[in-house]
C-alpha positions as CSV (number, residue, x, y, z in Angstrom):
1,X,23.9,34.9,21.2
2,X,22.5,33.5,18.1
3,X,20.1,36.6,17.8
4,X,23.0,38.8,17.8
5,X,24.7,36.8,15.3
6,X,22.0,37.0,12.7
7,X,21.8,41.1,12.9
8,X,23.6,42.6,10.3
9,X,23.3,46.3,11.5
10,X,24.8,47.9,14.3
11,X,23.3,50.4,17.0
12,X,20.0,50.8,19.0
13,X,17.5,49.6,16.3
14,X,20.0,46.2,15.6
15,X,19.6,45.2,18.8
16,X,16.1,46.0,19.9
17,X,15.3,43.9,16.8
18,X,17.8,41.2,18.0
19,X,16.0,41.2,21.4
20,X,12.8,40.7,20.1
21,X,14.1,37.5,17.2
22,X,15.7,36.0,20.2
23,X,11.7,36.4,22.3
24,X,10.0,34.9,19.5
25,X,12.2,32.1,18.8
26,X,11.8,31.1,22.9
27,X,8.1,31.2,22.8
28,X,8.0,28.6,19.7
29,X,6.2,25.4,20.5
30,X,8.7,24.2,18.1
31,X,12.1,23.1,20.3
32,X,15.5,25.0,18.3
33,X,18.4,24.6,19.3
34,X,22.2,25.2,17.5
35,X,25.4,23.1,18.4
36,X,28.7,23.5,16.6
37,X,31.0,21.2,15.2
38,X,31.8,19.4,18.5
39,X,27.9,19.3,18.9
40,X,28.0,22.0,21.7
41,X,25.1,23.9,22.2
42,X,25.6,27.6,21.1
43,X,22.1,28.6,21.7
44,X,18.5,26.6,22.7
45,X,15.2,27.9,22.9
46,X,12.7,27.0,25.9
47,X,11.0,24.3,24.2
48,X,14.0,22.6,23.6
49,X,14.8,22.6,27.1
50,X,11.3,21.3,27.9
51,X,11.5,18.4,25.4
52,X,14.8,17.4,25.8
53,X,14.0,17.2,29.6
54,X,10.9,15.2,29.2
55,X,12.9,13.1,27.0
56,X,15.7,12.6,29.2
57,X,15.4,13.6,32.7
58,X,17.6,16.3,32.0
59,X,17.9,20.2,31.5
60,X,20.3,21.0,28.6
61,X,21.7,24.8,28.7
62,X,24.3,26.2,26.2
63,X,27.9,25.1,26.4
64,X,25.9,21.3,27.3
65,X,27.4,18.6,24.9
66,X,24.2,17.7,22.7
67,X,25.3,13.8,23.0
68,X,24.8,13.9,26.7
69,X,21.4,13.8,26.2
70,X,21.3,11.3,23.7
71,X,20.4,7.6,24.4
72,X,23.5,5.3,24.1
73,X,21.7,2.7,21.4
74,X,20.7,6.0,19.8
75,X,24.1,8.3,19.6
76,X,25.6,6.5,16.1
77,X,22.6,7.8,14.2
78,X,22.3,11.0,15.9
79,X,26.9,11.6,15.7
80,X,25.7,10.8,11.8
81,X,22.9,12.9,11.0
82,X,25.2,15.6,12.4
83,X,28.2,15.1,10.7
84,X,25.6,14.8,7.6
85,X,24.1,18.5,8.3
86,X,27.8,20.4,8.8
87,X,28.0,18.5,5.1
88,X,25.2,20.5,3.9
89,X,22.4,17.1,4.1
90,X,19.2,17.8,5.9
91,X,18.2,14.9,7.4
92,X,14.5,13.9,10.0
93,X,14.3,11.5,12.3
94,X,11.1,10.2,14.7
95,X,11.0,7.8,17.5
96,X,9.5,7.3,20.6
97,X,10.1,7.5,24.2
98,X,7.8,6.9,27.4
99,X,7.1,9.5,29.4
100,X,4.6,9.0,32.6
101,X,4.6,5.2,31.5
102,X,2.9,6.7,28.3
103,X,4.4,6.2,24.3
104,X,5.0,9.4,23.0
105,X,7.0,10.7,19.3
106,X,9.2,13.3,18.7
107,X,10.8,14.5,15.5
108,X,13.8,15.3,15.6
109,X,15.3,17.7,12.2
110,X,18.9,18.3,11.2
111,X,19.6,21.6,9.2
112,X,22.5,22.9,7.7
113,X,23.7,26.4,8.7
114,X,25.3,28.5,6.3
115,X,28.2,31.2,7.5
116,X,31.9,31.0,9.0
117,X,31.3,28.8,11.8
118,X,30.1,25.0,11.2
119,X,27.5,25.2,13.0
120,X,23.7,22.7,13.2
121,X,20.5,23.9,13.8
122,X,18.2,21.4,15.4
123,X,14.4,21.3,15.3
124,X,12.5,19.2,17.4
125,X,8.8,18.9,18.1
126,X,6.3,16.1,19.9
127,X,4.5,14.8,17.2
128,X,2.6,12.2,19.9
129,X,-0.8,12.9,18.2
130,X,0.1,13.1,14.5
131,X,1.5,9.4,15.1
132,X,-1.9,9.0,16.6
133,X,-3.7,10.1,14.2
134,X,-1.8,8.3,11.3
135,X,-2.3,4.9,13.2
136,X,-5.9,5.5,13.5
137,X,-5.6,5.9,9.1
138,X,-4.1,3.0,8.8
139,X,-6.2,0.8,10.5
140,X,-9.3,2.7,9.0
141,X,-7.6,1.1,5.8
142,X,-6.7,-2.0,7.0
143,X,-10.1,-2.6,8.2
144,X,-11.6,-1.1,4.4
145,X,-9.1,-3.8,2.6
146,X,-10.7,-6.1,5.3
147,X,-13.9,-5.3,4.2
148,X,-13.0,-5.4,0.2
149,X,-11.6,-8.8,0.5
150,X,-14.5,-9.7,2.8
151,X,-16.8,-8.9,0.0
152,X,-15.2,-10.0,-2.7
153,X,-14.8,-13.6,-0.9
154,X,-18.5,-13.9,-0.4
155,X,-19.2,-13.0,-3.8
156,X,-17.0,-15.4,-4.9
157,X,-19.1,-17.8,-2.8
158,X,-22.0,-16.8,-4.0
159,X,-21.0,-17.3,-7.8
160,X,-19.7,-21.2,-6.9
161,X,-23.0,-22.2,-5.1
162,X,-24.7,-20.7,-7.7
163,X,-22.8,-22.9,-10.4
164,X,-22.8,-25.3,-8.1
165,X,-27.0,-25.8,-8.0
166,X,-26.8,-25.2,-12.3
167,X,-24.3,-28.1,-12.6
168,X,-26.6,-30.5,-10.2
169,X,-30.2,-29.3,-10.5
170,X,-30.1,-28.6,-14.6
171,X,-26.9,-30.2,-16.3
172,X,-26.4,-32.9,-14.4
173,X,-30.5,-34.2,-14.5
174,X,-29.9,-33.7,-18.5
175,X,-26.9,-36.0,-18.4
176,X,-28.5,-38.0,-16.6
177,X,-31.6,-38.4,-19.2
178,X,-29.1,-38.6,-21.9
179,X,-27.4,-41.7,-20.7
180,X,-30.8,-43.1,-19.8
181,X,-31.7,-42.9,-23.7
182,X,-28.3,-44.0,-24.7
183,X,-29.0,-47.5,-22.9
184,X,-32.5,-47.6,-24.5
185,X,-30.7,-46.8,-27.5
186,X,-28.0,-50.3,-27.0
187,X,-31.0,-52.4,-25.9
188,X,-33.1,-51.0,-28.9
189,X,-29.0,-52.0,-31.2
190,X,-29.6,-47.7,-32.1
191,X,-32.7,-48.4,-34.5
192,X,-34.7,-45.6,-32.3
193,X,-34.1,-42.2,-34.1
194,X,-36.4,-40.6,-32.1
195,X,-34.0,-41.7,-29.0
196,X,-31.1,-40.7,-30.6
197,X,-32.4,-37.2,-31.9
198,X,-33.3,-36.5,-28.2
199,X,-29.8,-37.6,-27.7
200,X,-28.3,-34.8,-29.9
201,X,-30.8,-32.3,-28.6
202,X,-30.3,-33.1,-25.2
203,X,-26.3,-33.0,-25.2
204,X,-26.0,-30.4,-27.5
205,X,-27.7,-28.1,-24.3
206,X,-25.7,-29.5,-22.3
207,X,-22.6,-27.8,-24.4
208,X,-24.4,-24.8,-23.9
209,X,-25.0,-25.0,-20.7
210,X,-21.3,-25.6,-19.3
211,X,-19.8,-23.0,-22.2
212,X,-22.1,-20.3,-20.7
213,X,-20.6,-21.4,-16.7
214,X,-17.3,-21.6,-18.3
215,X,-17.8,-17.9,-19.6
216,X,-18.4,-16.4,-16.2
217,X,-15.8,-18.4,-14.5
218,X,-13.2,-17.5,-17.4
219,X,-14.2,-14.5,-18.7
220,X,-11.3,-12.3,-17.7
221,X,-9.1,-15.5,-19.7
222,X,-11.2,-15.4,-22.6
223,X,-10.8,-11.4,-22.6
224,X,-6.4,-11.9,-22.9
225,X,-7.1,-14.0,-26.3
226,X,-7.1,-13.5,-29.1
227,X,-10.1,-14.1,-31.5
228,X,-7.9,-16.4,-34.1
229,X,-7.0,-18.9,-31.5
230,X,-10.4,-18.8,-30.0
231,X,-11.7,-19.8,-33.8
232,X,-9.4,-22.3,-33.8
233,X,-10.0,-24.0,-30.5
234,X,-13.8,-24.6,-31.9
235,X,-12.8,-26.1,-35.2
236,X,-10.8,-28.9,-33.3
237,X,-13.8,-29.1,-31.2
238,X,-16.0,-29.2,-34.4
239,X,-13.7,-31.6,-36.0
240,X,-13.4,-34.4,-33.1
241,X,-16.8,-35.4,-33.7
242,X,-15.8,-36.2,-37.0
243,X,-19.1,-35.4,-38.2
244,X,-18.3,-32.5,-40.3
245,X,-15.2,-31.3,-42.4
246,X,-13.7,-27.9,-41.1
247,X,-11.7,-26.1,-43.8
248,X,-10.5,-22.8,-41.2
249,X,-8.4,-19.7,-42.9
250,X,-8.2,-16.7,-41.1
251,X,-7.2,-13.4,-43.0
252,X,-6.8,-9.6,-41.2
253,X,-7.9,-11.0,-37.7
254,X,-5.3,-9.2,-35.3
255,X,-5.9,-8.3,-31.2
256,X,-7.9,-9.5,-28.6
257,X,-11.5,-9.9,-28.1
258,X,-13.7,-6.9,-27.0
């Protein structure tokens, strides 16, 4: 027995402790079982037996051929996760199976086992309510990203109607007053300053106005550049009204904005 085999010592004390490794490893909740090269069992505890019967209908018992008890669609894996352990790989695998028209898990470990014989030691346990409890955090988190993106949209919302009202209840009634004197201003053939001041005044807020929407829609943009090209995009600006001559040199100007 596998008990035996782990006792180094010999006489009465060897094998009361053999007696009692072997108890303790049939009480685990944990299944353990050992099959050899030719995946015979050598030794499984009572857990195994229990699991591996609730998995397959089945009571496995030593000298039992461990594939026999493995699905068909399943014994490729299983033939390679063995031939993997007698290599000296460790190697997990979960699924399910249906037991009482219920989805349960097991977890199924392959280990290596040192010594003369080529020998597997299996470990297999019902993880039915860790699965459980891993689905329930991932929907928890699903439904927080839900929630984030949720948020985030109507914010997003909230920031275009708010533009939205700015661009049709402020800019757009300045415009509007702005072309209104511009017409005065062609039926008048531009003699009225005072028109054309208000014209100036008027659009130059309007500048403001959309720079400062412009800002909070592109403000992570305006963050990636740099200050020298932001200069320079205003001098163009600055110099398309041909108004005013723009002589621009920059000297030590290096990074991004901050």
């Amino acid at each position: 027995m596998l008990a035996e085999k782990l006792i180094i010592h010999s006489g009465d004390t060897a094998c009361e402790a053999g007696s009692l490794l072997e108890k303790a490893i049939s009480v685990l909740q944990d299944g353990i079982c050992i099959i050899d090269e030719k995946a015979i069992f050598l030794y499984i505890n009572s857990a195994c037996q229990r699991i591996m019967e609730m998995h397959t209908g089945k009571r496995p018992m030593p000298g039992d051929s461990f594939f026999d008890f493995v699905p068909r669609e399943r014994k490729a894996r299983h033939h390679e996760f063995v031939e993997n352990a007698l290599a000296g790989q460790h190697s997990v695998l979960e699924f399910p199976f249906f037991d009482a028209a219920a989805e349960r898990w097991l977890r199924l470990e392959y280990y290596p086992v040192t010594g003369d014989q080529k020998t597997v030691c299996l470990r297999t346990r019902d993880i039915t309510e860790s699965v459980a409890l891993r689905k329930l955090v991932d929907e928890e988190q699903r439904n927080q990203q839900k929630k984030i993106i949720n948020a985030t949209l109507k914010a997003e919302e909230k920031q275009r109607n708010q533009i939205g009202r700015e661009l049709h209840d402020n800019v757009n009634q300045v415009v509007t007053t702005i072309k209104l004197y511009a017409e005065l201003c062609l039926n008048d053939g531009c003699s009225n300053n005072t028109l054309v001041e208000q014209i100036v005044s008027r659009s130059s807020y309007c500048i403001e106005e959309i720079r400062s929407l412009s800002q909070k829609l592109s403000a992570p943009f305006i963050e990636e550049r740099s200050l020298e090209d932001l200069m320079a995009e205003l001098v163009v600006s600055v110099r398309g009204t041909q108004k005013t001559l723009v002589r621009y040199r920059t000297s030590g100007i290096k990074g991004k904005v901050v």
